[in-house]
C-alpha positions, 0 to 999 in steps of 0.5 A: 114294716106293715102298718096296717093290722095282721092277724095270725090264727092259731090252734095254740099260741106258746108264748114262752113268758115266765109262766110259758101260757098255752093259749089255744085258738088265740091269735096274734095282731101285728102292726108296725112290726111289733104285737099289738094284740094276744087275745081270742081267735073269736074276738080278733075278727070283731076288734079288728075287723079291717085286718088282713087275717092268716089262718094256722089252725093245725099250728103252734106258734111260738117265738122265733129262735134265738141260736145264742152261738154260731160260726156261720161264715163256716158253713162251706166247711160242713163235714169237713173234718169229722170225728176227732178231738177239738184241738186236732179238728182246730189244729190241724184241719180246720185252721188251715182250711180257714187260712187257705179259703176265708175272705171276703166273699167265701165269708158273706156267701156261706152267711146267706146259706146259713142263714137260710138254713136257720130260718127254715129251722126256725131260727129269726136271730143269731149271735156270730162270732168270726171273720169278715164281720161286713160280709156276714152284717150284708149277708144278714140284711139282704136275708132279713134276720136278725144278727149279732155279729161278734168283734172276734179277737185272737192274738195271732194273725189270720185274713182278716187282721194281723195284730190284735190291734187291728181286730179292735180298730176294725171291729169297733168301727164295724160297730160305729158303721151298722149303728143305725141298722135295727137288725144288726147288733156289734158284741166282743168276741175274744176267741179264747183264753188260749188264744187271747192274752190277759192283757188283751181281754182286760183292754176288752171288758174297758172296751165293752164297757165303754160302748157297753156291749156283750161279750162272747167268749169260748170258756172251759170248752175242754179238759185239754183247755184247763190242762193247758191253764194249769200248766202255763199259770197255776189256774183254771180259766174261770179263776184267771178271768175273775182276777182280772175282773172279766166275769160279769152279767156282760159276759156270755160263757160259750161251752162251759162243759168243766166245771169244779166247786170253785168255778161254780161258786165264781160263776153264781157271784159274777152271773155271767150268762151261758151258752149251751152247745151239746151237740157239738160238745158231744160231737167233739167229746168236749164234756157236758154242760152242768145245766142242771147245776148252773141253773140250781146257781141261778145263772141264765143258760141259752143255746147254741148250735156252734158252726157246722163244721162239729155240729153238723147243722144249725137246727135249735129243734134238734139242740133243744132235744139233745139238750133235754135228753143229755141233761137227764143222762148226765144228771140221773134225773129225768125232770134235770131239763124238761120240754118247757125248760128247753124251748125257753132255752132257745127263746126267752133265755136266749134273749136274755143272755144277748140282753134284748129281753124287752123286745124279744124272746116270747109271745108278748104285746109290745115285743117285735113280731118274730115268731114261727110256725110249726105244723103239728098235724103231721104223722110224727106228732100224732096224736098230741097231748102236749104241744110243748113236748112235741115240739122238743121230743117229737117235731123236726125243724121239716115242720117248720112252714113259716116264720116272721121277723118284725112281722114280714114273713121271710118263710112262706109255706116253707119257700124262703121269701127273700133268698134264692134257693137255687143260688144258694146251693149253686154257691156251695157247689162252687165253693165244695169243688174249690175246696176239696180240689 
């Protein structure tokens, strides 16, 4: 953490506030991890004139990424098993890989090579949700970013617990283990509700509130899921979770890509935050997210890329894109999710369904010092109008050069700063020969 003050010039600084400024030749001052400062690139030099000062001024700079879904422990199963239906590519692929190769060491090293994918792709915090929680927790320590790592729950055995029991016991003290780390943060995780009984969600939500954590749940991912519901019990998953008084702001609603009339008037009395994969939706043909709907309820809506076994990559500039463009196909509407919309998707509202708002998610005096930047003088962002929609419909992650988490830089003109590239891809060699043989 630097004590001294930095600043960082910019051509525009998008703070991704609530009324999203662009502020041209700004600059942010930095010190003690936090921003200090936002003002005038010409007033900075005179206000703090003992700074350490860096220049961007073919840059935007903006918040760093929240990926509000991840599965980082399968990175070594990218490609895997493409093009098949969610419950085949569960079933009978991705399940049996997971039951063959996941442990300890398979999990904390496909978590350090995620993790350099995200923060070359511009992502400073992520919300997980698997296996092997200390692995992943280490992972993100030695990298730097920012990790919340989800006490998952199913109701089956797999290599890291037997019996429900022990997912709760091992997950909560997880929880009491990396209290004191300021970048790693505990939530539930309860896969599904058909992997997850309703007795063991309601012994979660006393848990959650009893340490007053988060909630990540898979909900209404695909028609095969409601199908199912309805067979077994006469009810769509949402009803079944709002009678036994699941659904809350606490919760975060992954997926949600079949919704009726019913869900939805559910949904706008229990606000439950929602997580947005289209990538992975529209690879698995699971459905679409009804954005525009659920934002007409009022409820928050973030963005995830999902793991890249069905994504296939961990890029929030590509998913902000997908997001933008497969609302407006989806709803005959070109204005359903526009470029502004998106980005706060992936910042701001991110932060907000993890429940971190007050120190993350925009440009902010006061907020940690996370934040990127994206070099827009290149060929496939010329010329510029609006920095904004560049950013979503023009930019790729490639022009991401830099990044900061509570004001160290951990990408440098893009080189990562506190993980070996060289090692990394001699890892996934290792683990791609072992698994495929």
């Amino acid at each position: 953490m630097q004590s001294q003050e930095q600043i960082i010039h910019a051509k525009w600084l998008i703070t991704c506030e609530e009324d999203n400024k662009i502020l041209e030749n700004h600059a942010l001052v930095l010190k003690n991890g936090k921003i200090h400062a936002v003002l005038p690139s010409k007033n900075a030099s005179i206000q703090y004139p003992s700074a350490t000062t860096s220049h961007y001024s073919q840059h935007a700079i903006v918040p760093g990424f929240i990926n509000s879904h991840t599965h980082i422990g399968m990175n070594f199963f990218r490609g895997l098993a493409d093009d098949l239906t969610l419950m085949d590519w569960l079933n009978n692929h991705i399940w049996p890989a997971e039951k063959q190769w996941v442990q300890q060491d398979f999990v904390h090293d496909a978590s350090l090579f995620a993790m350099a994918e995200m923060l070359r792709s511009g992502t400073t915090c992520f919300n997980d949700m698997y296996f092997f929680l200390d692995a992943t927790a280490q992972a993100a320590l030695t990298a730097g970013i920012r990790a919340h790592i989800g006490i998952t729950v199913i109701d089956f055995p797999t290599a890291w617990a037997s019996t429900t029991q022990e997912y709760l016991e091992k997950g909560l003290a997880f929880h009491e283990a990396y209290k004191k780390y300021d970048n790693i943060t505990a939530t539930f995780a309860p896969h599904a509700i058909y992997t997850v009984s309703e007795k063991t969600l309601s012994t979660i939500k006393e848990l959650a509130d009893q340490h007053q954590l988060k909630i990540n749940m898979h909900i209404q991912e695909s028609r095969d899921e409601i199908e199912q519901s309805l067979a077994q019990t006469k009810k769509r998953p949402i009803r079944r979770l709002h009678d036994i008084g699941f659904l809350s702001p606490q919760v975060i609603a992954i997926h949600m890509t079949q919704i009726d009339d019913e869900d939805l008037t559910i949904l706008q009395h229990t606000q439950p935050h929602i997580v947005h994969c289209p990538e992975s939706n529209m690879k698995l043909a699971s459905g679409a997210c009804p954005v525009m709907q659920l934002q007409a309820a009022g409820l928050n809506i973030a963005l995830g890329t999902d793991s890249v076994a069905s994504n296939n990559n961990l890029d929030m500039i590509g998913e902000m894109r997908s997001a933008a463009l497969l609302a407006k196909l989806q709803s005959g509407n070109p204005k359903a999710v526009d470029a502004e919309q998106a980005l706060k998707m992936a910042t701001l509202q991110g932060a907000k369904a993890l429940g971190i708002e007050q120190m993350f998610g925009s440009l902010t005096v006061g907020k940690a010092a996370d934040f990127i930047a994206i070099d827009l003088a290149q060929i496939e962002t010329q010329p510029l109008y609006h920095p904004i929609s560049q950013i979503v419909y023009a930019a790729s992650r490639h022009q991401i050069t830099d990044v900061w988490v509570a004001g160290k830089q951990l990408l440098k003109n893009r080189q990562l700063t506190t993980l070996d590239e060289t090692e990394l891809l001699n890892k996934a060699h290792f683990w791609r020969e072992k698994i495929k043989n």
